[in-house]
C-alpha positions as CSV (number, residue, x, y, z in Angstrom):
1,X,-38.5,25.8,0.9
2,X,-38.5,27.1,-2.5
3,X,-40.3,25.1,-5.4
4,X,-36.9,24.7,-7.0
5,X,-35.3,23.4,-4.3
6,X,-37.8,20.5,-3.6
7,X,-36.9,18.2,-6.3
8,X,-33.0,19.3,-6.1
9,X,-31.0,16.2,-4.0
10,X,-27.8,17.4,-3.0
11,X,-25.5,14.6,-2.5
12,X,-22.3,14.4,-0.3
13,X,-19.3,12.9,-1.5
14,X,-16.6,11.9,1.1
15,X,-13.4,11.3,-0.2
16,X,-11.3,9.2,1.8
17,X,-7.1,9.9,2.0
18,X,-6.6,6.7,1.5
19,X,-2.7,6.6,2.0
20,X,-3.1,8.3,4.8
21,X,-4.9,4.9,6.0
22,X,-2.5,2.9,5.2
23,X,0.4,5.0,6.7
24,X,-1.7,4.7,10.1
25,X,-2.5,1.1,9.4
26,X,1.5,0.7,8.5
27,X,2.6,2.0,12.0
28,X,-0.2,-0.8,13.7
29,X,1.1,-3.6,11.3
30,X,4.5,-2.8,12.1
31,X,4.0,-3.2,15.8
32,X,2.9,-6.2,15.5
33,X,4.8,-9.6,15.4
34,X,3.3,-11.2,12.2
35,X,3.5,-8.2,9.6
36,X,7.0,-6.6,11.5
37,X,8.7,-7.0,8.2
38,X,6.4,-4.7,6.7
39,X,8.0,-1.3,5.4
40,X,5.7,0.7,3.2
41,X,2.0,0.6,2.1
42,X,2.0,2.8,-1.3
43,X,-1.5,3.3,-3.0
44,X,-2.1,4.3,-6.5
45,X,-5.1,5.6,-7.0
46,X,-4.9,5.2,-10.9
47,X,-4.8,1.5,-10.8
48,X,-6.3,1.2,-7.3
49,X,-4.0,-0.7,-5.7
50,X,-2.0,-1.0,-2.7
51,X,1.9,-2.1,-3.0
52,X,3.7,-3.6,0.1
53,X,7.2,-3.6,0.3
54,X,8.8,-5.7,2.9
55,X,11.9,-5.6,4.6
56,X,14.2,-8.3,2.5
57,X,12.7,-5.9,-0.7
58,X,10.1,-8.0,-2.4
59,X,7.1,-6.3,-2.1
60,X,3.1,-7.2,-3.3
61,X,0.3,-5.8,-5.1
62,X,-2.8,-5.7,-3.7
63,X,-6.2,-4.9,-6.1
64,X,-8.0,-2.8,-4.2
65,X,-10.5,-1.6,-6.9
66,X,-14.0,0.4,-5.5
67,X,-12.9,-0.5,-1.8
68,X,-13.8,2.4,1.1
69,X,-11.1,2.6,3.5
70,X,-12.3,-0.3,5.7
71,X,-12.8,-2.6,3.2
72,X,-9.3,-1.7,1.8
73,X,-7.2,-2.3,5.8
74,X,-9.7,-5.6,5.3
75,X,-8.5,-6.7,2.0
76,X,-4.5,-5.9,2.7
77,X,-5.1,-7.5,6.1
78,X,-6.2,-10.9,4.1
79,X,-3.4,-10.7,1.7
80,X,-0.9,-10.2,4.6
81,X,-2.4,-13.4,6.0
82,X,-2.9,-11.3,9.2
């Protein structure tokens, strides 16, 4: 290894689709008695926040700020009372 390259870290950032989560997560949750009315998980990633729209048309926000993907389907999960 070059002299250079021993003090160099190289980190790896893995950016998670996160509404590609919760469109897989909304397909589960909509199988499922206790979150059936559930018709769209939206995220905005400028606010970081998940909005869920249910069937009679209210719908929820859900903070989601500096969640990975797993703690996200945790935190909507909680909300949902699931």
């Amino acid at each position: 290894m070059h002299d250079q390259c021993k003090d160099f870290a190289l980190e790896v950032i893995v950016v998670e689709n996160k509404q590609k989560i919760l469109d897989l997560l909304l397909k589960t949750l909509q199988a499922t008695a206790n979150a059936a009315d559930v018709v769209s998980l939206t995220y905005d990633a400028e606010r970081e926040s998940v909005t869920v729209k249910f069937d009679g048309g209210s719908s929820r926000v859900i903070n989601v700020a500096m969640d990975s993907g797993t703690a996200m389907i945790r935190d909507v999960m909680k909300q949902l009372g699931c």
